[in-house]
N, C-alpha and C positions, 0 to 999 in steps of 0.2 A: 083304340089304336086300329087304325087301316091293316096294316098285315102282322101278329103277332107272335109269327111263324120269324122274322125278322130277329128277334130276341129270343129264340126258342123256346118261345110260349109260354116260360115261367116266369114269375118274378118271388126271386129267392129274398126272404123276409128272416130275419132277424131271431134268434131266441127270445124269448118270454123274459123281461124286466131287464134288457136292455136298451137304451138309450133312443138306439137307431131304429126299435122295434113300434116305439111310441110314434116315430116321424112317420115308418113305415106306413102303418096302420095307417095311419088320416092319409098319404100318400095314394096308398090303395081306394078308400074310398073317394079320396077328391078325383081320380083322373078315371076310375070306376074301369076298373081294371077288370075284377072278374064278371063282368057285364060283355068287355070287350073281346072276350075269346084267351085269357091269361089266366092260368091256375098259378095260385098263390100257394110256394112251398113254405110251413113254415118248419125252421132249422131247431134243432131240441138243447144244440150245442155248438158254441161257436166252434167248435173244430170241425163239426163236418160245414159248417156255413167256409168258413176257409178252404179246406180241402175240394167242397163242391167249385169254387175260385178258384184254385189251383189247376184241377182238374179240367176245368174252361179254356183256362191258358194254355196250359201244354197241350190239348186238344186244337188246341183255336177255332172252339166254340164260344158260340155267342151267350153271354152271364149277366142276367137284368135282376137288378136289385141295387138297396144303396147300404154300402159299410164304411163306419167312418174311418178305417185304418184298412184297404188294401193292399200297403206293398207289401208287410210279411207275406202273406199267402203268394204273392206273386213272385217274390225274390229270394223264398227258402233254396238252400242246399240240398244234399238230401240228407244230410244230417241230421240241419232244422227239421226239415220235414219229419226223418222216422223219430226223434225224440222230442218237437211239438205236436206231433198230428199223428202220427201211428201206433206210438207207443200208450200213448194217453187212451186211445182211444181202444187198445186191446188190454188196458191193466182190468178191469173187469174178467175177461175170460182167463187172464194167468193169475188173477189173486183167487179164483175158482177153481186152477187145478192146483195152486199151492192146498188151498183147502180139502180138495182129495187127498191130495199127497198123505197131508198130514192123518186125516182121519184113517185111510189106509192101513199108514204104518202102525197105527194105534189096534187098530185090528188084525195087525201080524204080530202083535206082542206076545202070544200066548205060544203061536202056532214057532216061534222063535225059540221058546224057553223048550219047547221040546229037542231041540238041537245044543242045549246047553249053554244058549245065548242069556245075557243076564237082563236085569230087570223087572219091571212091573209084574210079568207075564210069569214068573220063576214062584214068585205066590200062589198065583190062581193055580200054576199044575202039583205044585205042592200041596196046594187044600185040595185038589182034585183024588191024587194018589190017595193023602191019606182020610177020604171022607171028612174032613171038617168043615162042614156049610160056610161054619162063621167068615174061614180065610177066606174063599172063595170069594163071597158074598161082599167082603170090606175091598180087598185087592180088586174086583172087577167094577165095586163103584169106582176106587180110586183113579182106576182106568176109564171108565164112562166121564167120569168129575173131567176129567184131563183132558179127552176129547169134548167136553163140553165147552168149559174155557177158552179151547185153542178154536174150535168152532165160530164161538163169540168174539174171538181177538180178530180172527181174519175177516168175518165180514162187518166187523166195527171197521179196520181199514179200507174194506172195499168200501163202505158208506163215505166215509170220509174222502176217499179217491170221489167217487160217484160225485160228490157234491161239490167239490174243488172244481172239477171239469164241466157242472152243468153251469159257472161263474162265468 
């Protein structure tokens, strides 16, 4: 390409085992693009490959790549937008503070029971008062067990968000 400051120097490329990634690919080497002064971004998800196209448009910057469906990106609301493109793409950091949340609260069970709050935590300071290891010892697995689980459940969901979104 003679000037590839004309298409702002990128050509935005496809995620990995899509369709348009394949055309991509031989695209870039037949017209030998990064030979020509063009760095090849490539997208890890089609939501930011959309949103980088959105984000072109309402700029009215120049966006060199090839996708075979862009009018969503171009004709979302903001509706579409924050609940195809925004939200997906921050469920990661809020399925990570639900995860805190939870483990948190798991670790205020004890510091609860001293306020006469009931519960898991109503054990462990009852085995504490009266020296019996054993309660102690069974109530704070049972507690550890519970934040383990719930540990396991939320980032089994985030995997499963994570892997829907990288489609």
């Amino acid at each position: 390409m003679a000037n590839p400051k004309l298409v702002g120097g990128k050509f935005k490329n496809c995620p990995d085992g899509w369709g348009c990634r394949i055309v991509n690919d031989n695209l870039i080497r037949a017209f030998n693009l990064e030979d020509s002064g063009i760095e090849v971004f490539n997208h890890g998800f089609g939501e930011t490959l959309a949103t980088s196209m959105a984000a072109a448009y309402e700029n009215e910057e120049p966006w060199f790549g090839y996708y075979w469906g862009p009018t969503p990106p171009l004709g979302m609301t903001k509706r579409q937008k924050l609940f195809n493109v925004q939200i997906p793409l921050a469920l990661p950091h809020i399925m990570a503070g639900v995860n805190q949340t939870i483990m948190m609260s798991l670790a205020m069970v004890v510091i609860a029971s001293l306020v006469t709050a009931p519960g898991l935590g109503v054990l462990v300071l009852r085995g504490i008062r009266s020296l019996e290891l054993g309660v102690v010892l069974l109530s704070g697995l049972g507690i550890v067990l519970l934040a383990l689980i719930l540990d396991r459940v939320t980032k089994a969901a985030l995997d499963r968000i994570n892997v829907s979104q990288s489609r």
